[in-house]
TORBA-656259 format. One line per 8 residues: number of its first residue (from 1); for each residue x, y, z of C-alpha. Coordinates in nm, 4 decimals. Example, Ala and Ser with C-alpha at 12.3 -4.5 7.8 and 13.67 -1.06 7.14 Angstrom:
2
1	1.2300 -0.4500 0.7800  1.3670 -0.1060 0.7140
//
This chain:
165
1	0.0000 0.0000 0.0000  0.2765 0.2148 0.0471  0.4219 0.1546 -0.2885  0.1005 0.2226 -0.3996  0.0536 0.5671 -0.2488  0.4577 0.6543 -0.3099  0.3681 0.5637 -0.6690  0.0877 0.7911 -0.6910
9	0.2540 1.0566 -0.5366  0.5267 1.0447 -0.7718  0.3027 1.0547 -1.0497  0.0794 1.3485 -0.9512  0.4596 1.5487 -0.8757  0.5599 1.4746 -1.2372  0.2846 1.5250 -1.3670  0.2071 1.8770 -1.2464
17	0.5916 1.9836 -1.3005  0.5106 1.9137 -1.6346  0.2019 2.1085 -1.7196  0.3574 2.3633 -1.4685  0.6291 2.3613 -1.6980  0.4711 2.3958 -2.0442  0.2227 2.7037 -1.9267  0.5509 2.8710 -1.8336
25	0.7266 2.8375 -2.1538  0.3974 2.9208 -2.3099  0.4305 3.2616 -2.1413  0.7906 3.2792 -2.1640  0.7741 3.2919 -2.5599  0.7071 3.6373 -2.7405  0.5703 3.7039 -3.0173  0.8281 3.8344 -3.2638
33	0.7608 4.1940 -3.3547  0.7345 4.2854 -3.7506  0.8093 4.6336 -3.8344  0.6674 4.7796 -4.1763  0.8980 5.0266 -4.3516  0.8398 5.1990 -4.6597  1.1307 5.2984 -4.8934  1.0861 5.5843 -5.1532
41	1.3014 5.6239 -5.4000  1.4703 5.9280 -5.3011  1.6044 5.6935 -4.9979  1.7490 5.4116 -5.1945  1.8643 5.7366 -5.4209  2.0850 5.8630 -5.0572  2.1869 5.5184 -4.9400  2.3147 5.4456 -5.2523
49	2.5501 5.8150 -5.2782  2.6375 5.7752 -4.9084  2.7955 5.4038 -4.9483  3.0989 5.4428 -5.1565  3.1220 5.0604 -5.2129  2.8493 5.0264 -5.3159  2.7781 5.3113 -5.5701  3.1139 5.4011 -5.7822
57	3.0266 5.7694 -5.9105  3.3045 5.7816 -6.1663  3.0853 5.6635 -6.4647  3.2318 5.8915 -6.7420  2.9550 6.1279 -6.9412  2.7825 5.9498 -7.2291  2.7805 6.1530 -7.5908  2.4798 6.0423 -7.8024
65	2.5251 6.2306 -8.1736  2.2669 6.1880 -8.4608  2.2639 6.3747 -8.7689  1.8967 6.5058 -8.9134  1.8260 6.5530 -9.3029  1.5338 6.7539 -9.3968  1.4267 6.8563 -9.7498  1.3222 7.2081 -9.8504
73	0.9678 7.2322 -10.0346  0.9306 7.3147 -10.3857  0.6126 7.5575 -10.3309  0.7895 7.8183 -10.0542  0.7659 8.1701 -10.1442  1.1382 8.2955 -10.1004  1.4715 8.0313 -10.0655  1.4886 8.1807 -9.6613
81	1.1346 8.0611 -9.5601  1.2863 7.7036 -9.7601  1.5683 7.6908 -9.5681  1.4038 7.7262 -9.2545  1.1130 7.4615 -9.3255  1.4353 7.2374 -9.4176  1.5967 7.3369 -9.0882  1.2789 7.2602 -8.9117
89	1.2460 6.9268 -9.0927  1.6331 6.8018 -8.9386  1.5061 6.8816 -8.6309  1.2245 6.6730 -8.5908  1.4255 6.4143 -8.7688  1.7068 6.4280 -8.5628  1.5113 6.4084 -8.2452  1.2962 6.1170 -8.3910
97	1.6700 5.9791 -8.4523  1.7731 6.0526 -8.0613  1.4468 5.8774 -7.9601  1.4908 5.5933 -8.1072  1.8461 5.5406 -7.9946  1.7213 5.6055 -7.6095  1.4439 5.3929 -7.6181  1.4320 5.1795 -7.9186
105	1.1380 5.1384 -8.2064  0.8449 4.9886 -8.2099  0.7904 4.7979 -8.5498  0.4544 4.6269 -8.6431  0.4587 4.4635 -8.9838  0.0988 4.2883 -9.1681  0.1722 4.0981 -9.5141  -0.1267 3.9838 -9.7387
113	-0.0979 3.6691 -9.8912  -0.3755 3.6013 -10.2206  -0.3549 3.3160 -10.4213  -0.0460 3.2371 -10.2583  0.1770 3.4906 -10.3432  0.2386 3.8211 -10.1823  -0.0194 4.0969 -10.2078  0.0081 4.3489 -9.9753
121	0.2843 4.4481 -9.7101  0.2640 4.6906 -9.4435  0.5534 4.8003 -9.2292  0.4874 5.0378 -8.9370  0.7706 5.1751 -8.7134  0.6523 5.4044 -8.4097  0.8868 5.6129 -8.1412  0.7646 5.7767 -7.8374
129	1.0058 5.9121 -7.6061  1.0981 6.2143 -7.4189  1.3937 6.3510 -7.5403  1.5680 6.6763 -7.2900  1.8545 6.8965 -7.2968  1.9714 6.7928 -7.6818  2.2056 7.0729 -7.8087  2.2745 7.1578 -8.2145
137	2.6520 7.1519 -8.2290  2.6567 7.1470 -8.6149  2.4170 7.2733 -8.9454  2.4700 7.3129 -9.2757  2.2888 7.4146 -9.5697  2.3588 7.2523 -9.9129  2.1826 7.1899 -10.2774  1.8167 7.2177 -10.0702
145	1.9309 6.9971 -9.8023  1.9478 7.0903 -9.4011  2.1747 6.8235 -9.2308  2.1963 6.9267 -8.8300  2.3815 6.7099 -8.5861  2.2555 6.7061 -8.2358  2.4169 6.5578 -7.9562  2.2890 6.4790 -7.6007
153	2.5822 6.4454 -7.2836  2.4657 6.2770 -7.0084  2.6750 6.1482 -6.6648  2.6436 5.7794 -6.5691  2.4709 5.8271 -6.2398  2.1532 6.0143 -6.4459  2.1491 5.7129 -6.7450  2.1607 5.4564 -6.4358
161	1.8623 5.7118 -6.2840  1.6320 5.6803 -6.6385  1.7357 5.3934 -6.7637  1.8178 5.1281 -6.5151  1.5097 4.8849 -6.5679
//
């Protein structure tokens, strides 16, 4: 009987030790804490300038150059307002030029096929860009042609800035 009862006893102390034991590492554990940061891009923009090995600011400028052509009209009333509509014309070609070395072309092409051979073939090409702080360094006037070449300088860190995709 005393076996019995020492048996019992030992049980019930082991017993309660253990759940005594699990409800206090139960409130002994925490709950880690999650904190929600949001990063702009003006911050990854500073972290980047402030750690040296990180961010290597001696990219050297970048020179883009195209050269525009642009035709003078037949129909202008005196050869001044012809060269300027030619001058205006190497413009807009040399910027369409610029654009589409920045940021590429976009070419959609449809061919029409009747009684098996070709009849019809479309080519489209399409730029859209934005195209800032492109200088003239050179013009010329020649035989009814305007040929201008424009140029655009820009430093590494701002074609990492636009361009990094």
């Amino acid at each position: 009987m005393i076996s019995l009862f020492t048996g019992m006893g030992m049980l019930m102390l082991f017993s309660g030790c253990a759940m005594t034991q699990t409800s206090t590492t139960a409130q002994v554990k925490k709950e880690p804490k999650v904190i929600v940061q949001k990063v702009d891009r003006e911050d990854i923009k500073q972290i980047l300038q402030e750690e040296k090995f990180i961010y290597l600011n001696n990219n050297p400028d970048r020179v883009f150059a195209v050269n525009g052509e642009g035709i003078a009209p037949q129909n202008t009333v005196s050869p001044a307002q012809a060269m300027a509509l030619a001058k205006r014309a190497a413009i807009a070609d040399a910027y369409r030029q610029m654009a589409e070395k920045l940021y590429g072309v976009q070419i959609n092409a449809k061919d029409t096929i009747k009684n098996a051979a070709l009849y019809d073939s479309r080519i489209v090409s399409q730029v859209n860009g934005l195209v800032k702080d492109a200088t003239i360094t050179e013009h010329d006037f020649k035989d009814g042609l305007f040929i201008v070449r424009m140029e655009l300088k820009m430093n590494g860190a701002r074609w990492k800035e636009i361009f990094a995709y």
